[in-house]
FIGULUM-6889 format. One record per residue: residue in three letters; x, y, z of N, C-alpha, C in turn. Coordinates in nm, 2 decimals. Last residue first. Example, Ala and Ser with C-alpha at 12.3 -4.5 7.8 and 13.67 -1.06 7.14 Angstrom:
% FIGULUM-6889
Ser, 1.28, -0.22, 0.71, 1.37, -0.11, 0.71, 1.29, 0.00, 0.79 .
Ala, 1.32, -0.57, 0.78, 1.23, -0.45, 0.78, 1.32, -0.33, 0.78 .
***
This chain:
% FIGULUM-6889
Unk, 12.05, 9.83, 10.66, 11.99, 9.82, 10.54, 12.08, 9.74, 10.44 .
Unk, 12.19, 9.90, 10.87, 12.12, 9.80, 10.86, 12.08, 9.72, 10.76 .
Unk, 12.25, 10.18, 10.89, 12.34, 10.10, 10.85, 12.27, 9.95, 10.83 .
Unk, 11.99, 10.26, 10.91, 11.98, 10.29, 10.80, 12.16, 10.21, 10.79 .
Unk, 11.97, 10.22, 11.20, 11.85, 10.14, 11.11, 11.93, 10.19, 10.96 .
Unk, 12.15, 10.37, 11.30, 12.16, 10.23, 11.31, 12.07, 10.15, 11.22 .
Unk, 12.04, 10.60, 11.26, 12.19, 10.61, 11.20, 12.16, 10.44, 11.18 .
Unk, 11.78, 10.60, 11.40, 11.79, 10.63, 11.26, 11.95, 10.58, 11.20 .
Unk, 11.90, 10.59, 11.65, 11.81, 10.47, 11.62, 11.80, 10.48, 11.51 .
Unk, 12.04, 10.85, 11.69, 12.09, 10.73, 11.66, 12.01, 10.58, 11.66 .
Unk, 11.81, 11.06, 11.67, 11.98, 11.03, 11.57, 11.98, 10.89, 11.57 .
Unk, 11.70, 10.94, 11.91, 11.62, 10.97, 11.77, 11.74, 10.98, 11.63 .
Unk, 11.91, 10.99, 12.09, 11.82, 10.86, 12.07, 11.73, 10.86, 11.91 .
Unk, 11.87, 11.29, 12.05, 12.06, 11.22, 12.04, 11.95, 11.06, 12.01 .
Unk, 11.65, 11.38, 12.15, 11.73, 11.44, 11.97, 11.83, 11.26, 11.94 .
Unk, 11.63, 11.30, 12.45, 11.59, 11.23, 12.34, 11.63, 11.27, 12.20 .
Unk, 11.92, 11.46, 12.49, 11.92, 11.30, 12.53, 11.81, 11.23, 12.42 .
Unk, 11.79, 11.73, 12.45, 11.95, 11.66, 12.42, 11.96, 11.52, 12.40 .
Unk, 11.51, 11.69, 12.53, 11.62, 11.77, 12.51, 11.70, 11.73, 12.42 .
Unk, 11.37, 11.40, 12.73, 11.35, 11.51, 12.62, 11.49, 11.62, 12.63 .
Unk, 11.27, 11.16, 12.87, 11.34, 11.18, 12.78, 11.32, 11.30, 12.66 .
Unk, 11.25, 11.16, 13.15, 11.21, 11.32, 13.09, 11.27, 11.30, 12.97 .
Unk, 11.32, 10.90, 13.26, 11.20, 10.98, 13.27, 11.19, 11.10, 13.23 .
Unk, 11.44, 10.69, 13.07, 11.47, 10.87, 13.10, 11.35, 10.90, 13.14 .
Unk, 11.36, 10.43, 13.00, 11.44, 10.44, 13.16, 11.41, 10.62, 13.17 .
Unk, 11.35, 10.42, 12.76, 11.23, 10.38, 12.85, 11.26, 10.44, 12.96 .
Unk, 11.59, 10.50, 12.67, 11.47, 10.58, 12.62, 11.36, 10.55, 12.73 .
Unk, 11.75, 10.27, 12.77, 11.76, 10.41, 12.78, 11.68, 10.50, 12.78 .
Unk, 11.66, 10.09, 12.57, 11.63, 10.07, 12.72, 11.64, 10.21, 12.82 .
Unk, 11.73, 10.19, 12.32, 11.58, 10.21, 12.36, 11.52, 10.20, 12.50 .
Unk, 11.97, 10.12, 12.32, 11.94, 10.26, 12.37, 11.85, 10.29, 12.39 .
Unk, 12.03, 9.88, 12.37, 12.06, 9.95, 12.48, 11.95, 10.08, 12.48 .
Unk, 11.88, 9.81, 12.09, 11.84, 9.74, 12.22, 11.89, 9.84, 12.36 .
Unk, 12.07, 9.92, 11.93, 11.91, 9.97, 11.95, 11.85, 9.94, 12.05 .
Unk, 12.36, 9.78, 11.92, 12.30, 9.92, 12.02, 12.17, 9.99, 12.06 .
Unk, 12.31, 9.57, 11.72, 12.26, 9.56, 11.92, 12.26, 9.69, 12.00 .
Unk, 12.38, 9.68, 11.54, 12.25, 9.68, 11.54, 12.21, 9.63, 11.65 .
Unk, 12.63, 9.98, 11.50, 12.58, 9.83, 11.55, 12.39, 9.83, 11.56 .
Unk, 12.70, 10.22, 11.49, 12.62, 10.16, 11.38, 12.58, 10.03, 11.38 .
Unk, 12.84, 10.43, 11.53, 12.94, 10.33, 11.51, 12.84, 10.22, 11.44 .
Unk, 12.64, 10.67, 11.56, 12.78, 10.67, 11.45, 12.83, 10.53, 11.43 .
Unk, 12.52, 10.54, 11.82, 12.48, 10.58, 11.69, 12.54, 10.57, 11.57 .
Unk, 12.70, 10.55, 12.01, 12.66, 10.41, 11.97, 12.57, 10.44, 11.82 .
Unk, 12.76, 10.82, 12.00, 12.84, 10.76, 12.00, 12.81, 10.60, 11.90 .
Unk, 12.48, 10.90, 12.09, 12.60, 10.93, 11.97, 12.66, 10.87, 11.93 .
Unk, 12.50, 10.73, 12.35, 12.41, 10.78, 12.27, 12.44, 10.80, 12.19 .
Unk, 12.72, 10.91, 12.50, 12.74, 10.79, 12.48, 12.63, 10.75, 12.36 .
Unk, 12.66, 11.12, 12.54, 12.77, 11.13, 12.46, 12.72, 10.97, 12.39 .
Unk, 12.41, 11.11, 12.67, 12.39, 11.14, 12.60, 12.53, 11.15, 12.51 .
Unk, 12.54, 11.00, 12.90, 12.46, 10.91, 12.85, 12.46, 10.96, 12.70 .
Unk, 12.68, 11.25, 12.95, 12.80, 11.17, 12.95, 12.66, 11.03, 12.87 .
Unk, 12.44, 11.40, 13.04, 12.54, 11.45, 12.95, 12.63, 11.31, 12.85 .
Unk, 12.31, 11.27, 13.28, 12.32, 11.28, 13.16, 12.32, 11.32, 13.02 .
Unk, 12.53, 11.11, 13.48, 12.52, 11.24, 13.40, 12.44, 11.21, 13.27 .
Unk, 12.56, 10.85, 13.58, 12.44, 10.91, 13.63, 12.42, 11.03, 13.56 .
Unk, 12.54, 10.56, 13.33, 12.63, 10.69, 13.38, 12.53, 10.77, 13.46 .
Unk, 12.48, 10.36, 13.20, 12.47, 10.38, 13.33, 12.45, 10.47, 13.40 .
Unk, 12.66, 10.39, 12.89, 12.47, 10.45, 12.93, 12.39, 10.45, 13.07 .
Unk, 12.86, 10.28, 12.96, 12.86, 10.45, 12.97, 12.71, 10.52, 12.97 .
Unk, 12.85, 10.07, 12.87, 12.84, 10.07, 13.01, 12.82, 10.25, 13.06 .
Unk, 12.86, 10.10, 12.59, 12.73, 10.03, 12.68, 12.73, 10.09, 12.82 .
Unk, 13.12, 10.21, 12.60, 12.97, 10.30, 12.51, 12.87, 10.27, 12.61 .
Unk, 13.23, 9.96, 12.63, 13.28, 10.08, 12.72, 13.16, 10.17, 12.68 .
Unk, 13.16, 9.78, 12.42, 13.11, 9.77, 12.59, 13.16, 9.91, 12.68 .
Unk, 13.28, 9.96, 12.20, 13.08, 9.94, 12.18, 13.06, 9.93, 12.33 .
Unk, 13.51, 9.88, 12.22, 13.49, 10.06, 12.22, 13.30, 10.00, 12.27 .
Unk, 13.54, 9.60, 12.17, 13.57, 9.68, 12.32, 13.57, 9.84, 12.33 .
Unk, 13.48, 9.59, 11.91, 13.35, 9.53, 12.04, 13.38, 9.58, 12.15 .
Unk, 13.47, 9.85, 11.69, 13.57, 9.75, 11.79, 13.45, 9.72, 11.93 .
Unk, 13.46, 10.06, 11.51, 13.34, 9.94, 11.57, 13.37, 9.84, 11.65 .
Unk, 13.52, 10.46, 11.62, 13.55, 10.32, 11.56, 13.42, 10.19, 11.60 .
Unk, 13.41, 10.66, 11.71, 13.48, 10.65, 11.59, 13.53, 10.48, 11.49 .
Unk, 13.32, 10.62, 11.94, 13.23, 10.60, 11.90, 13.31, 10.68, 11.70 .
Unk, 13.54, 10.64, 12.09, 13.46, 10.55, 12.08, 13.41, 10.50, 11.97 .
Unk, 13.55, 10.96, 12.11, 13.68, 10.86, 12.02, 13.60, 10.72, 12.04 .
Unk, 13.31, 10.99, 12.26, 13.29, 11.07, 12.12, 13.42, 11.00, 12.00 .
Unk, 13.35, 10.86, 12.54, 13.28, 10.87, 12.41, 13.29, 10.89, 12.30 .
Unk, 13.58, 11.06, 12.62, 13.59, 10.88, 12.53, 13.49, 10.87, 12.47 .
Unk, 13.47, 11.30, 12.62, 13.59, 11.25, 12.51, 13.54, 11.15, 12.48 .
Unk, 13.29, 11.19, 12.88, 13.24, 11.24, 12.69, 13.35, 11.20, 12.58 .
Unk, 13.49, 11.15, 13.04, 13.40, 11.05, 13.00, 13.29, 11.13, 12.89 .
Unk, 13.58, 11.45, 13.08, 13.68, 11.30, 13.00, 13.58, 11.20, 12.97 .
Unk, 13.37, 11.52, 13.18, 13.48, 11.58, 13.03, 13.52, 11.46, 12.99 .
Unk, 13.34, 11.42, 13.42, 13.23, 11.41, 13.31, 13.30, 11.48, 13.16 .
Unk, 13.59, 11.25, 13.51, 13.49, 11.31, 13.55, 13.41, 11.33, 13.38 .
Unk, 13.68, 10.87, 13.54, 13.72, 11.02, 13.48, 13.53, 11.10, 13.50 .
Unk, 13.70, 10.61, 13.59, 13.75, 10.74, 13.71, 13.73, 10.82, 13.66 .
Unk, 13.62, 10.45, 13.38, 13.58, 10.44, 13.54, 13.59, 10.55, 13.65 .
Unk, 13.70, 10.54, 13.16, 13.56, 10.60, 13.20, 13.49, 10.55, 13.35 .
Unk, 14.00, 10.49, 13.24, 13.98, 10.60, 13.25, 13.82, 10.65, 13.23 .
Unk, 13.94, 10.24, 13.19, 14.00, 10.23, 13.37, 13.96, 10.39, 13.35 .
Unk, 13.89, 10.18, 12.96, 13.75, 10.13, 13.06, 13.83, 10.23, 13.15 .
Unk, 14.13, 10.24, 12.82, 14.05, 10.36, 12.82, 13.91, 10.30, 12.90 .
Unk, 14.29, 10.04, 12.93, 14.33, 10.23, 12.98, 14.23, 10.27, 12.96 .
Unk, 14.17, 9.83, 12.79, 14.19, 9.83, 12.93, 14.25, 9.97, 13.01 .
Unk, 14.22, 9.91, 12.51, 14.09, 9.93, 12.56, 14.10, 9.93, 12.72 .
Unk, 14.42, 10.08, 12.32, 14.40, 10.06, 12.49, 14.36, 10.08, 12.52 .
Unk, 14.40, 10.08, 12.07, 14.38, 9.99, 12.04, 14.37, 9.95, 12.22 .
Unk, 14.54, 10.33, 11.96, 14.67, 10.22, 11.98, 14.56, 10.11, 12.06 .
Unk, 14.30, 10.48, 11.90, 14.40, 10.45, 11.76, 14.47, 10.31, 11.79 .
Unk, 14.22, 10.52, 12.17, 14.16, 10.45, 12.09, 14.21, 10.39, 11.90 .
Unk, 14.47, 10.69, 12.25, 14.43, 10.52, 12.30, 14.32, 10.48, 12.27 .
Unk, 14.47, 10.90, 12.09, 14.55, 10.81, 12.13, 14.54, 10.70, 12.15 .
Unk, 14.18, 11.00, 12.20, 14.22, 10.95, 12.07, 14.30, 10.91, 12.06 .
Unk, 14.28, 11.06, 12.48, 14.17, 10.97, 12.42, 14.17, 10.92, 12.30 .
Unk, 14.44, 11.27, 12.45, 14.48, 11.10, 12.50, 14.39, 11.01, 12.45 .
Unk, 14.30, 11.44, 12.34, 14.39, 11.39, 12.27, 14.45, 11.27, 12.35 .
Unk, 14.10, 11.48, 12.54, 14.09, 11.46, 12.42, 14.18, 11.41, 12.36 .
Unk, 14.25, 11.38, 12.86, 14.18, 11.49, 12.74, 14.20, 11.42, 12.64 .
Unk, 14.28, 11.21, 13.15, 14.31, 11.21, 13.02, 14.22, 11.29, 12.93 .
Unk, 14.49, 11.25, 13.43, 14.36, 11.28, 13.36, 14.38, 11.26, 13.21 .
***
């Protein structure tokens, strides 16, 4: 299993193919972590692990991911996330706040 501190670990040392295999199998803790170490850095292979993390059926783990893609500040994240926004049928709570952060974070790295 990998915690928090693996996760950051292996997004310092750069193990993107550890850290897909771990949001492949990892339950909903660990697939936040990675999120949240993700979403520290701009590396194209943190952003597709993010992307694919918006799939996710939890959503908690959508909602890390969300953040995530927010902080790191890509301007193709808007695209995911808005698709996201359309898709939630209850976008509200946690999930819509987090979408509203991070369309704002991304528009204002933009600039």
């Amino acid at each position: 299993m990998f915690g928090k501190v693996n996760a950051e670990r292996l997004v310092k040392r750069k193990k993107w193919n550890d850290l897909r295999h771990a949001a492949e199998r990892g339950d909903k803790e660990t697939l936040i972590q990675i999120a949240e170490q993700c979403g520290t850095v701009t590396a194209d292979e943190a952003y597709n692990i993010l992307v694919n993390m918006l799939e996710n059926s939890d959503v908690e783990v959508r909602t890390a991911a969300v953040r995530a893609l927010g902080k790191m500040g890509k301007e193709t994240a808007a695209t995911h996330i808005r698709r996201i926004m359309m898709h939630e049928e209850n976008a509200s709570g946690e999930i819509a706040e987090a979408i509203h952060i991070a369309l704002s974070e991304i528009k204002s790295n933009s600039r």
